[in-house]
PyMOL commands that place a pseudoatom at each C-alpha (Angstrom):
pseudoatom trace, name=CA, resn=UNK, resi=1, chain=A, elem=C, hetatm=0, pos=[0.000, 0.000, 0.000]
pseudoatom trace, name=CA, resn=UNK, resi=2, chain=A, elem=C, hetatm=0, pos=[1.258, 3.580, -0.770]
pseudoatom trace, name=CA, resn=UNK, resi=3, chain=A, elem=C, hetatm=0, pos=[1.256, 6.730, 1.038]
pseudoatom trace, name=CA, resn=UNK, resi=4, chain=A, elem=C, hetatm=0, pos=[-2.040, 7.899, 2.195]
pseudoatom trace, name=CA, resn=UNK, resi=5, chain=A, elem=C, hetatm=0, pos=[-3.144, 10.945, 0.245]
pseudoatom trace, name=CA, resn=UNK, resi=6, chain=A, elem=C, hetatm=0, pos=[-5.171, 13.342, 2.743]
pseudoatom trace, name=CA, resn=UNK, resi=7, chain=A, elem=C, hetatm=0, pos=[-5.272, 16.973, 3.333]
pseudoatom trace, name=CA, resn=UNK, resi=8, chain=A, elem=C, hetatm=0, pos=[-2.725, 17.913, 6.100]
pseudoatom trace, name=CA, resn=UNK, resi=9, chain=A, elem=C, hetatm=0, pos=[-0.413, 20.637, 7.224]
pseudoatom trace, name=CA, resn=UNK, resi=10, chain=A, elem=C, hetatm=0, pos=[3.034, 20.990, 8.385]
pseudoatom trace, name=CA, resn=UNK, resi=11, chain=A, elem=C, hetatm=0, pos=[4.864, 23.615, 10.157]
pseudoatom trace, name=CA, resn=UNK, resi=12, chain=A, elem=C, hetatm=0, pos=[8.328, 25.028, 8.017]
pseudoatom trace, name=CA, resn=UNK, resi=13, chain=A, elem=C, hetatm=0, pos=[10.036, 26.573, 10.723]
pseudoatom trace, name=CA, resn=UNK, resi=14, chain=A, elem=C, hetatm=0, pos=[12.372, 29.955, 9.477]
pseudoatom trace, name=CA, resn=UNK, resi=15, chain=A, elem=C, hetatm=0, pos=[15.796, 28.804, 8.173]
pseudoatom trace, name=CA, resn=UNK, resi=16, chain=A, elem=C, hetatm=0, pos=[15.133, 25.431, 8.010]
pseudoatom trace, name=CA, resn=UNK, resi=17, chain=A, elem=C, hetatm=0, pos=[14.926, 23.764, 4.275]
pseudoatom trace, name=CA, resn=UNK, resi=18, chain=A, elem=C, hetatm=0, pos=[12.440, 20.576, 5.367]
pseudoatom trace, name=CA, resn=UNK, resi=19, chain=A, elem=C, hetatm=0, pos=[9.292, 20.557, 6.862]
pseudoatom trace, name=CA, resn=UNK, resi=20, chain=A, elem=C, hetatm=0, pos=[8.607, 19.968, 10.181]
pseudoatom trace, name=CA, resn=UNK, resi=21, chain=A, elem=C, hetatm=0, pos=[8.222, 15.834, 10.342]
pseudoatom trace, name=CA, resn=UNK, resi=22, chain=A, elem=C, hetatm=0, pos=[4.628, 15.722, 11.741]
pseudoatom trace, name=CA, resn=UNK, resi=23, chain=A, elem=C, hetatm=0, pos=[1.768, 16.434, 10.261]
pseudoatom trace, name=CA, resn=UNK, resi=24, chain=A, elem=C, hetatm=0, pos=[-1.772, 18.120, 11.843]
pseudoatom trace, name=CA, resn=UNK, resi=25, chain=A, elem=C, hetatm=0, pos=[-4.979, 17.032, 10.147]
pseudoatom trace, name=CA, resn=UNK, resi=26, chain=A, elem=C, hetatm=0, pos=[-6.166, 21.203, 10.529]
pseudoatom trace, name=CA, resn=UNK, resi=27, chain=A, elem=C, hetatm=0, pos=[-4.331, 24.917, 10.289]
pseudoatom trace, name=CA, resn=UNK, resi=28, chain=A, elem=C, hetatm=0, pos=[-5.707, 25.013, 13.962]
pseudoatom trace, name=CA, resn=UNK, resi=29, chain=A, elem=C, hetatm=0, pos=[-3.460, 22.363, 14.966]
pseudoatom trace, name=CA, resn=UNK, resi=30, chain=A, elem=C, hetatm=0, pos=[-0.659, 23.053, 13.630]
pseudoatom trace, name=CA, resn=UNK, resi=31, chain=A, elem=C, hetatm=0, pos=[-1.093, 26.549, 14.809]
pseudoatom trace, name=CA, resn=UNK, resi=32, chain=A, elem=C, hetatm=0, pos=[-1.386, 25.576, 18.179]
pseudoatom trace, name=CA, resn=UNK, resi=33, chain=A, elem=C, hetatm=0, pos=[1.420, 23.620, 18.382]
pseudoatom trace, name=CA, resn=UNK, resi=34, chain=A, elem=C, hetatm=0, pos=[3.748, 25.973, 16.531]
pseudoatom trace, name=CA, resn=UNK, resi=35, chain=A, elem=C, hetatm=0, pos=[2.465, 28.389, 19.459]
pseudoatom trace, name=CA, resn=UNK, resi=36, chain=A, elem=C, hetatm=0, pos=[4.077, 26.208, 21.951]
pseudoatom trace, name=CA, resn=UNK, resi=37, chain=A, elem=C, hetatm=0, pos=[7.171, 24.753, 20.610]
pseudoatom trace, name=CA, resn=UNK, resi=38, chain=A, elem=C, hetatm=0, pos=[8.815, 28.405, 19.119]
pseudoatom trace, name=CA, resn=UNK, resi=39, chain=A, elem=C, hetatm=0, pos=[11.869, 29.377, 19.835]
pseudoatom trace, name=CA, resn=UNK, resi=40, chain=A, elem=C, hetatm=0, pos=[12.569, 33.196, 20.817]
pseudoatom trace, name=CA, resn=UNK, resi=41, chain=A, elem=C, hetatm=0, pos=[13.054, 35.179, 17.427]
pseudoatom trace, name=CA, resn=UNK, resi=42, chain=A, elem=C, hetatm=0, pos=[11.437, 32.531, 15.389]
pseudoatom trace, name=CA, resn=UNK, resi=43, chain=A, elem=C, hetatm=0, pos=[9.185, 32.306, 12.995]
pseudoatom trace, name=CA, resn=UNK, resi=44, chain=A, elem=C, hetatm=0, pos=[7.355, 29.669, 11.246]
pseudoatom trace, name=CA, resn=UNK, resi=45, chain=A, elem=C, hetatm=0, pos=[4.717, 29.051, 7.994]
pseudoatom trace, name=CA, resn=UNK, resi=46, chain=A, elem=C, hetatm=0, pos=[1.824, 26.285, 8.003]
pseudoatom trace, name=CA, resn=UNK, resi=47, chain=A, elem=C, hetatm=0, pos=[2.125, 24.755, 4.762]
pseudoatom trace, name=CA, resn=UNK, resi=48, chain=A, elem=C, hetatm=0, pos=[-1.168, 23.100, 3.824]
pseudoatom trace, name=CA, resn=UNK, resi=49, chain=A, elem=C, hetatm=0, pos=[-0.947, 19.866, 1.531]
pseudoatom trace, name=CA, resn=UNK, resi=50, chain=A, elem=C, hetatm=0, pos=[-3.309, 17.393, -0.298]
pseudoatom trace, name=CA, resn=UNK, resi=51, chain=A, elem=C, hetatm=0, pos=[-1.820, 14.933, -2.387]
pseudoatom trace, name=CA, resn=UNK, resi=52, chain=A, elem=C, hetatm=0, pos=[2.012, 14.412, -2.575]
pseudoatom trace, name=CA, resn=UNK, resi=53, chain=A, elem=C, hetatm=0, pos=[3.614, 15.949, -0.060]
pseudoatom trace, name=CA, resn=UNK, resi=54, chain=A, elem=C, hetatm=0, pos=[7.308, 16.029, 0.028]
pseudoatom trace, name=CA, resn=UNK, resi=55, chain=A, elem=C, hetatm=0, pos=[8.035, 15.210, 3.785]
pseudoatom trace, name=CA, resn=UNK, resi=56, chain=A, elem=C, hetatm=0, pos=[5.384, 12.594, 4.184]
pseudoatom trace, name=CA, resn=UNK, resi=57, chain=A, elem=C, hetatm=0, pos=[6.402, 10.654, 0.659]
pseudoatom trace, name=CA, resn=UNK, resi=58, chain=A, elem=C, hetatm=0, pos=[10.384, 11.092, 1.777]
pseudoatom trace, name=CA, resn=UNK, resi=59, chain=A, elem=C, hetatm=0, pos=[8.886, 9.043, 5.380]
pseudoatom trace, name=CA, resn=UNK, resi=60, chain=A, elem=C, hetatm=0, pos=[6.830, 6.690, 3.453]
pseudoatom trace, name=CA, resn=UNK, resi=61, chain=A, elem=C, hetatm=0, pos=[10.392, 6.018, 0.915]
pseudoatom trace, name=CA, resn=UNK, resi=62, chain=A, elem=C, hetatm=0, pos=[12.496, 5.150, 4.091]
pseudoatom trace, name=CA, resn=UNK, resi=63, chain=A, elem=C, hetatm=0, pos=[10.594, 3.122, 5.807]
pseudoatom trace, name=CA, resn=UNK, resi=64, chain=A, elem=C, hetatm=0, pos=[9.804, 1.018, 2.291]
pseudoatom trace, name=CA, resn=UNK, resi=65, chain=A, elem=C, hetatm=0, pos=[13.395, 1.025, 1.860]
pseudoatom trace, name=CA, resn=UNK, resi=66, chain=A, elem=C, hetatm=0, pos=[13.905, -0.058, 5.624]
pseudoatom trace, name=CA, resn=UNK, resi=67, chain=A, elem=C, hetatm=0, pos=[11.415, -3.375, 5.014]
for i in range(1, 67): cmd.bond("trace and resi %d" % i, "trace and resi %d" % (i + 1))
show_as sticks, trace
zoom trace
């Protein structure tokens, strides 16, 4: 079985080139958590995804590799 293909969000935190590795099935989510994990002088964008998304297909490669 492939990747499942839902609507999702991650966080892309400010100078970092990947996505943030988990994934929040709403904005509000996502939001919420970004509220409580940043860093002083931070800042972060909710990316919003349906279909192939790079970070969850690069998860879903490893761990079909790792089998």
């Amino acid at each position: 079985m492939g990747p499942v293909h839902v609507p999702h969000f991650h966080i892309r935190w400010s100078g970092k080139e990947t996505l943030d590795w988990e994934g929040f099935r709403t904005r509000e989510e996502a939001e919420a958590r970004a509220k409580q994990v940043v860093r002083l002088g931070e800042t972060y964008a909710l990316e919003d995804f349906e279909g192939d998304c790079p970070r969850c297909l690069d998860v879903w490669n490893l761990k079909s590799a790792q089998a």
